[in-house]
N, C-alpha and C positions, 0 to 999 in steps of 0.2 A: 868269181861269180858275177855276170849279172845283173845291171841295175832295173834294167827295160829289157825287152823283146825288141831286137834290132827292126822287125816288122813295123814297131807303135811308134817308132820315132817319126815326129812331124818336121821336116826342114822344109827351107822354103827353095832348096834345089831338088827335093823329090817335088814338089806337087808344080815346079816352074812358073811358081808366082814369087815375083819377090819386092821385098818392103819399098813401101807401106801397102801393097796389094794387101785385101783382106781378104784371099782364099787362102794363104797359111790358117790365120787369125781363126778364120770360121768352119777351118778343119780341126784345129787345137779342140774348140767350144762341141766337136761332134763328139772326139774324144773323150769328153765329160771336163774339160779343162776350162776353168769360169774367172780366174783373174790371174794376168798378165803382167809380168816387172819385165819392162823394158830396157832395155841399154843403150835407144837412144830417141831422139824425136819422131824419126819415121815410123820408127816401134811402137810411139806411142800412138800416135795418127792411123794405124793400120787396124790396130786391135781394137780401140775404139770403132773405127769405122764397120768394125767386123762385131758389134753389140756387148765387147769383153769387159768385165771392172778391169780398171787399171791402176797401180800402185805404182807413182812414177819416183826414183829417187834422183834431187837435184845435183845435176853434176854442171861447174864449171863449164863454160861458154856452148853448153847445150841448152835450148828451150823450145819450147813446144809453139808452133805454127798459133800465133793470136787470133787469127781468123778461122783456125781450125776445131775441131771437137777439143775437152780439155778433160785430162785428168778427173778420176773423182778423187785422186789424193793422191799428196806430193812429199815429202819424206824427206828429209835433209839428211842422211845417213843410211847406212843398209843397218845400223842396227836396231831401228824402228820396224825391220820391216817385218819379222815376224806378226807382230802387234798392229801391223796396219794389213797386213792380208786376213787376218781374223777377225777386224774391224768392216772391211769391205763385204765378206765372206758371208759376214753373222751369224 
């Protein structure tokens, strides 16, 4: 079965923008998709720049551009991360 309709799926090789381009980010947010876990710094840079919540989890020798937009919440674990997208979400 089935998880998605192969049509709704958003990559950022169908729409030929790719990270931290925010035309992925703000095709996701057309979709009705409103907070992003990213998997790395440009992820997080992209989706922010594209108006998305972000729920970023801290991973060893990755971090987010200082001078760049920043997270609204940063997670040291994915098993927070339920409870931190429902906290974002409200």
């Amino acid at each position: 079965a089935r998880l998605v309709e192969p049509d709704d799926v958003v990559t950022s090789g169908r729409l030929h923008a790719y990270e931290p381009h925010p035309a992925t980010y703000r095709r996701a947010r057309q979709a009705g998709v409103d907070v992003h876990v990213p998997a790395s710094a440009r992820d997080t840079r992209g989706a922010l720049e594209a108006g998305m919540c972000v729920v970023r989890g801290r991973r060893p020798g990755h971090s987010v551009d200082p001078d760049g937009p920043q997270p609204g919440l940063e997670i040291p674990d994915p098993v927070g991360l339920p409870n931190a997208v429902a906290t974002v979400v409200g």
